[in-house]
Every structure is written in C-alpha cells, then in structure tokens.
N, C-alpha and C positions, 0 to 999 in steps of 0.2 A: 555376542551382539546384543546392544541392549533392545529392549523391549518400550516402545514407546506408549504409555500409556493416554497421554496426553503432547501434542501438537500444535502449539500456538500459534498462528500466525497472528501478526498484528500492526496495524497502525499503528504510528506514534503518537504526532502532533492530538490531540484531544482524546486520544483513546489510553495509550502505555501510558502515556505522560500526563494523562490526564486524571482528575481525583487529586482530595487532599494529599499534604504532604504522609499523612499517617492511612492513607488509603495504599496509597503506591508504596509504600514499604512494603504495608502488608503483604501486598501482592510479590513484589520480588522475592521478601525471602521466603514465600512459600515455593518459589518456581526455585530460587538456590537449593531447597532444600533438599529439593526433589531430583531421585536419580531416573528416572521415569518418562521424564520433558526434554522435548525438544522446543528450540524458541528460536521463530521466525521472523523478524522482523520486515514488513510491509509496506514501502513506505515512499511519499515523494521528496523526501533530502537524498541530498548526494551521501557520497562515502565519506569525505570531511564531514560534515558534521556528525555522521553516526562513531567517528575516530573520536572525534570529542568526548560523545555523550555516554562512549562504553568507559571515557579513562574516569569519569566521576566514580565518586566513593557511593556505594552501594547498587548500583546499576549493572541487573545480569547482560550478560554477556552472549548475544545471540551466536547461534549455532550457524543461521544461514543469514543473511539479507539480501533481499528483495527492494532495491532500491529507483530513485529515480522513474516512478511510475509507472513500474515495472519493468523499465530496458536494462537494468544492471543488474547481475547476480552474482555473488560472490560467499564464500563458508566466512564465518563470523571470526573466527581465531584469527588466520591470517590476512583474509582478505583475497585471497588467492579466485581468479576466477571462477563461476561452474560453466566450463567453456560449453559443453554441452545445451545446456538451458540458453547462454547468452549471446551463442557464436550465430544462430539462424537469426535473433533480433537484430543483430548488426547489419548481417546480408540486408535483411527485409528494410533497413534502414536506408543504407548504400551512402554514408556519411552525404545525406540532405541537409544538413544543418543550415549551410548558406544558403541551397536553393531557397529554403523556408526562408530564411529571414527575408531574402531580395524580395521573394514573392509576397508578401505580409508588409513591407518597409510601405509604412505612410498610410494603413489601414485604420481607421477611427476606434477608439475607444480601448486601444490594447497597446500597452509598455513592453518591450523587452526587459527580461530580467537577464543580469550581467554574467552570471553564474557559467560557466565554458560548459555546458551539458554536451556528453558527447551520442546521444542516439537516443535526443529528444531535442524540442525547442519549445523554450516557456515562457508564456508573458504575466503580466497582467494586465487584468480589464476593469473596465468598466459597467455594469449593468445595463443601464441606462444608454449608454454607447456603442457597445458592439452593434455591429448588423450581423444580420444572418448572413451575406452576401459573402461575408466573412469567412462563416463557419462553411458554407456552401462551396468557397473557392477553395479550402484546404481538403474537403474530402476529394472534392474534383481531381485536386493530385495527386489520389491516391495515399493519405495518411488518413489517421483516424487525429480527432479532437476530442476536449474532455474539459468540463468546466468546473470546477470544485469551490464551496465556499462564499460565493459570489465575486471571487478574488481572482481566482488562478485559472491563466489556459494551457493548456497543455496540447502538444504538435507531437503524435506518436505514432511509430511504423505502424502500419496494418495491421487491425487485429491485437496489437500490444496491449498490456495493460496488468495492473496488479495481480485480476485473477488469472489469465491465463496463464502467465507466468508464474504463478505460485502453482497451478496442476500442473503444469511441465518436468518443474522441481520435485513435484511430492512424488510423480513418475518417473523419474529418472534414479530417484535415491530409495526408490521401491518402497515409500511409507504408505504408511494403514490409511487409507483416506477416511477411515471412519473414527479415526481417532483426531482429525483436526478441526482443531476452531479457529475460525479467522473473526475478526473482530474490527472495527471499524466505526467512523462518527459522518464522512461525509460524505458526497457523490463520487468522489474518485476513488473511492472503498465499493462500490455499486458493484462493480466487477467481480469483487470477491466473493461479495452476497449469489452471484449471478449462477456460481459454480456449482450449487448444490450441495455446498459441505456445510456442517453445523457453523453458524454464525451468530456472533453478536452486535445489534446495533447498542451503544452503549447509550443513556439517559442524556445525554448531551447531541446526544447524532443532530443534523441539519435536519429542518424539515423535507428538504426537499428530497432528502437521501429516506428519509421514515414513507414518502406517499410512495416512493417504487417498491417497498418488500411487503403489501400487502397481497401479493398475489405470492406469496414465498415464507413456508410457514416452518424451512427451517433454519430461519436465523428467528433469535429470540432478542426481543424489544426489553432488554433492563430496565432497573430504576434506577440502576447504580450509574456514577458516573464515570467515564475513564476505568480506571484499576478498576475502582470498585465493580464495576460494571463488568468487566471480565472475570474476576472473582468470582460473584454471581452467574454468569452464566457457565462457568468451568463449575460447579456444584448444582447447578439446574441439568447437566448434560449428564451428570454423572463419570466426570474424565477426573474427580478428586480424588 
C-alpha cells in the first residue's frame, strides 16, 4: 500500500488552474512525478467539465474528486461513485431540487443557472440585489446557503459543503489527516479552511475569504498565485 506523503486537496478555478502557464506546469509535473501523492480535487464544476479538463495534454489526473460543492464524490480514474461518502448527501438532500426552485422562482437579484445539478441548486446574483429575506427563507427549509465570489449562490443539503465532505472521505479511505493540504482562493473554499487541516489561501484568494482565517493560523497566506501558491506552501509544510 502506498504511503502517502503528501495529500492535496484542491480548488480549481483560481487556485489549480490558477498561476502562469510556466507556474502550473511546474507544479503538475512535480505532483506526476511523484509516487508519494495523492490528488484531490475540490471543487464547484460538475463531472463534465472535470472529463474535459483531465483529457488536456498535461493535466494530472485526480485520484478522487470532490465535486459540485461538495455533494458529488467520485475516484478520479473511473468516475465511479464513493457511495459511501455520497449516498447520506443524497438522503440528506431528498431530490429538493424543484422544491428550491418553486420556492426561490421570482426572488430579486438571483438567476438560475441551467446546469441539471442533481443534489444542489445554483444561481447567480446579484450584490446589490439579493435580500437577506432571501438567504433567511432558504435556511428556513432547512438547507444550508453559500455565496462565492460576489457571483455564485449556492442551495445545499444541511450541513454539505466542500470541507465536510472532503473529512468524510479522507475517513472513510483511512488517510493520514496530517499529511493533507487543502488549498483554495474563495468563500466557498472557507469550509475546507474551517477543518483544521494544513491549508493554503493562495495570493490571489478573495478578500473576503482572507478576513475569515485570521483567527486560523493553520492555513498559510502565500504570495504565490494559484500553482505557484500551492507549490509554496507544499515546501512551507514540509510535505516536499
């Protein structure tokens, strides 16, 4: 069995994907190189487009993903469920999908986005727009909310969210919790910060995601951005 020295979990959008084109190289083919890594992917796209983004020419190949804001889980090779991890979000979900929407249809300042999510519902908003009345009426039923970006909302079972679901997994696949870094740039990465595993906000992180981990002194604040930014702190932690 191998021996994992190093545990990545990570964001995509501004974080994996994020950094020059000669940053993110860097960083992938040190993680190819390596027989030692495990590599998580964290993240709010669906499984289409993580299908896409592993068939590119130089882009490792995650072990697990952690998808759709945490309500999908699935091993990276096949895609094959971790029924385990995903089968009590479903429960806890109870396919709401159309409740949410009826209950949200004609709310100020938030779009549905088109996307068939099956054990989430996602809009976007507005800033400026949203009421609270909004955010108030969905916890009322019993889901939780999530705002990322100044863009995206996010409608998710109780309780769901990137980091629980990533300590679910790292307990069910019996991994070294002291070997993982989770990595992330925005508020909907918060969660994973929230867990108490080593984490990176990487140089590019939102403001708004940098004023919640002052009171949390083990995710380390990069200068680097995206790649670079995980680079750096995977040799600030000492997991190189």
């Amino acid at each position: 069995m191998t021996e994992h020295k190093l545990i990545l979990a990570t964001d995509l959008d501004g974080t994996f994907l994020g950094g020059s084109d000669e940053e993110r190289r860097a960083l992938y083919q040190a993680l190819q190189a390596r027989n030692d890594a495990l590599l998580i992917f964290v993240t709010g796209r669906d499984l289409g487009f993580i299908r896409e983004l592993v068939a590119e020419p130089g882009m490792p190949h995650p072990d697990f993903v952690i998808g759709d804001v945490g309500t999908t889980v699935v091993a990276g090779r096949d895609f094959r469920v971790v029924d385990q991890v995903q089968a009590p979000i479903a429960r806890a979900w109870n396919d709401a999908g159309e409740r949410v929407k009826s209950m949200l249809s004609g709310e100020p300042g938030i779009r549905l986005q088109p996307t068939p999510f099956e054990r989430r519902v996602s809009y976007w908003y507005e800033p400026a727009e949203l009421e609270t009345a909004t955010l108030d009426k969905i916890a009322a039923a019993g889901f939780d909310w999530l705002l990322s970006a100044d863009t995206f909302l996010d409608v998710l079972p109780k309780g769901v969210a990137k980091g629980p679901t990533l300590l679910q997994l790292v307990e069910t696949l019996n991994l070294p919790a002291d070997r993982v870094l989770v990595a992330g740039d925005t508020l909907n990465d918060l969660s994973l910060f929230e867990t108490g595993l080593k984490g990176v906000a990487v140089g590019n992180s939102e403001p708004r995601l940098v004023e919640q981990l002052t009171d949390k002194p083990w995710v380390y604040r990069s200068t680097g951005h995206g790649a670079a930014g995980i680079a750096e702190a995977i040799r600030h932690f000492g997991l190189d």
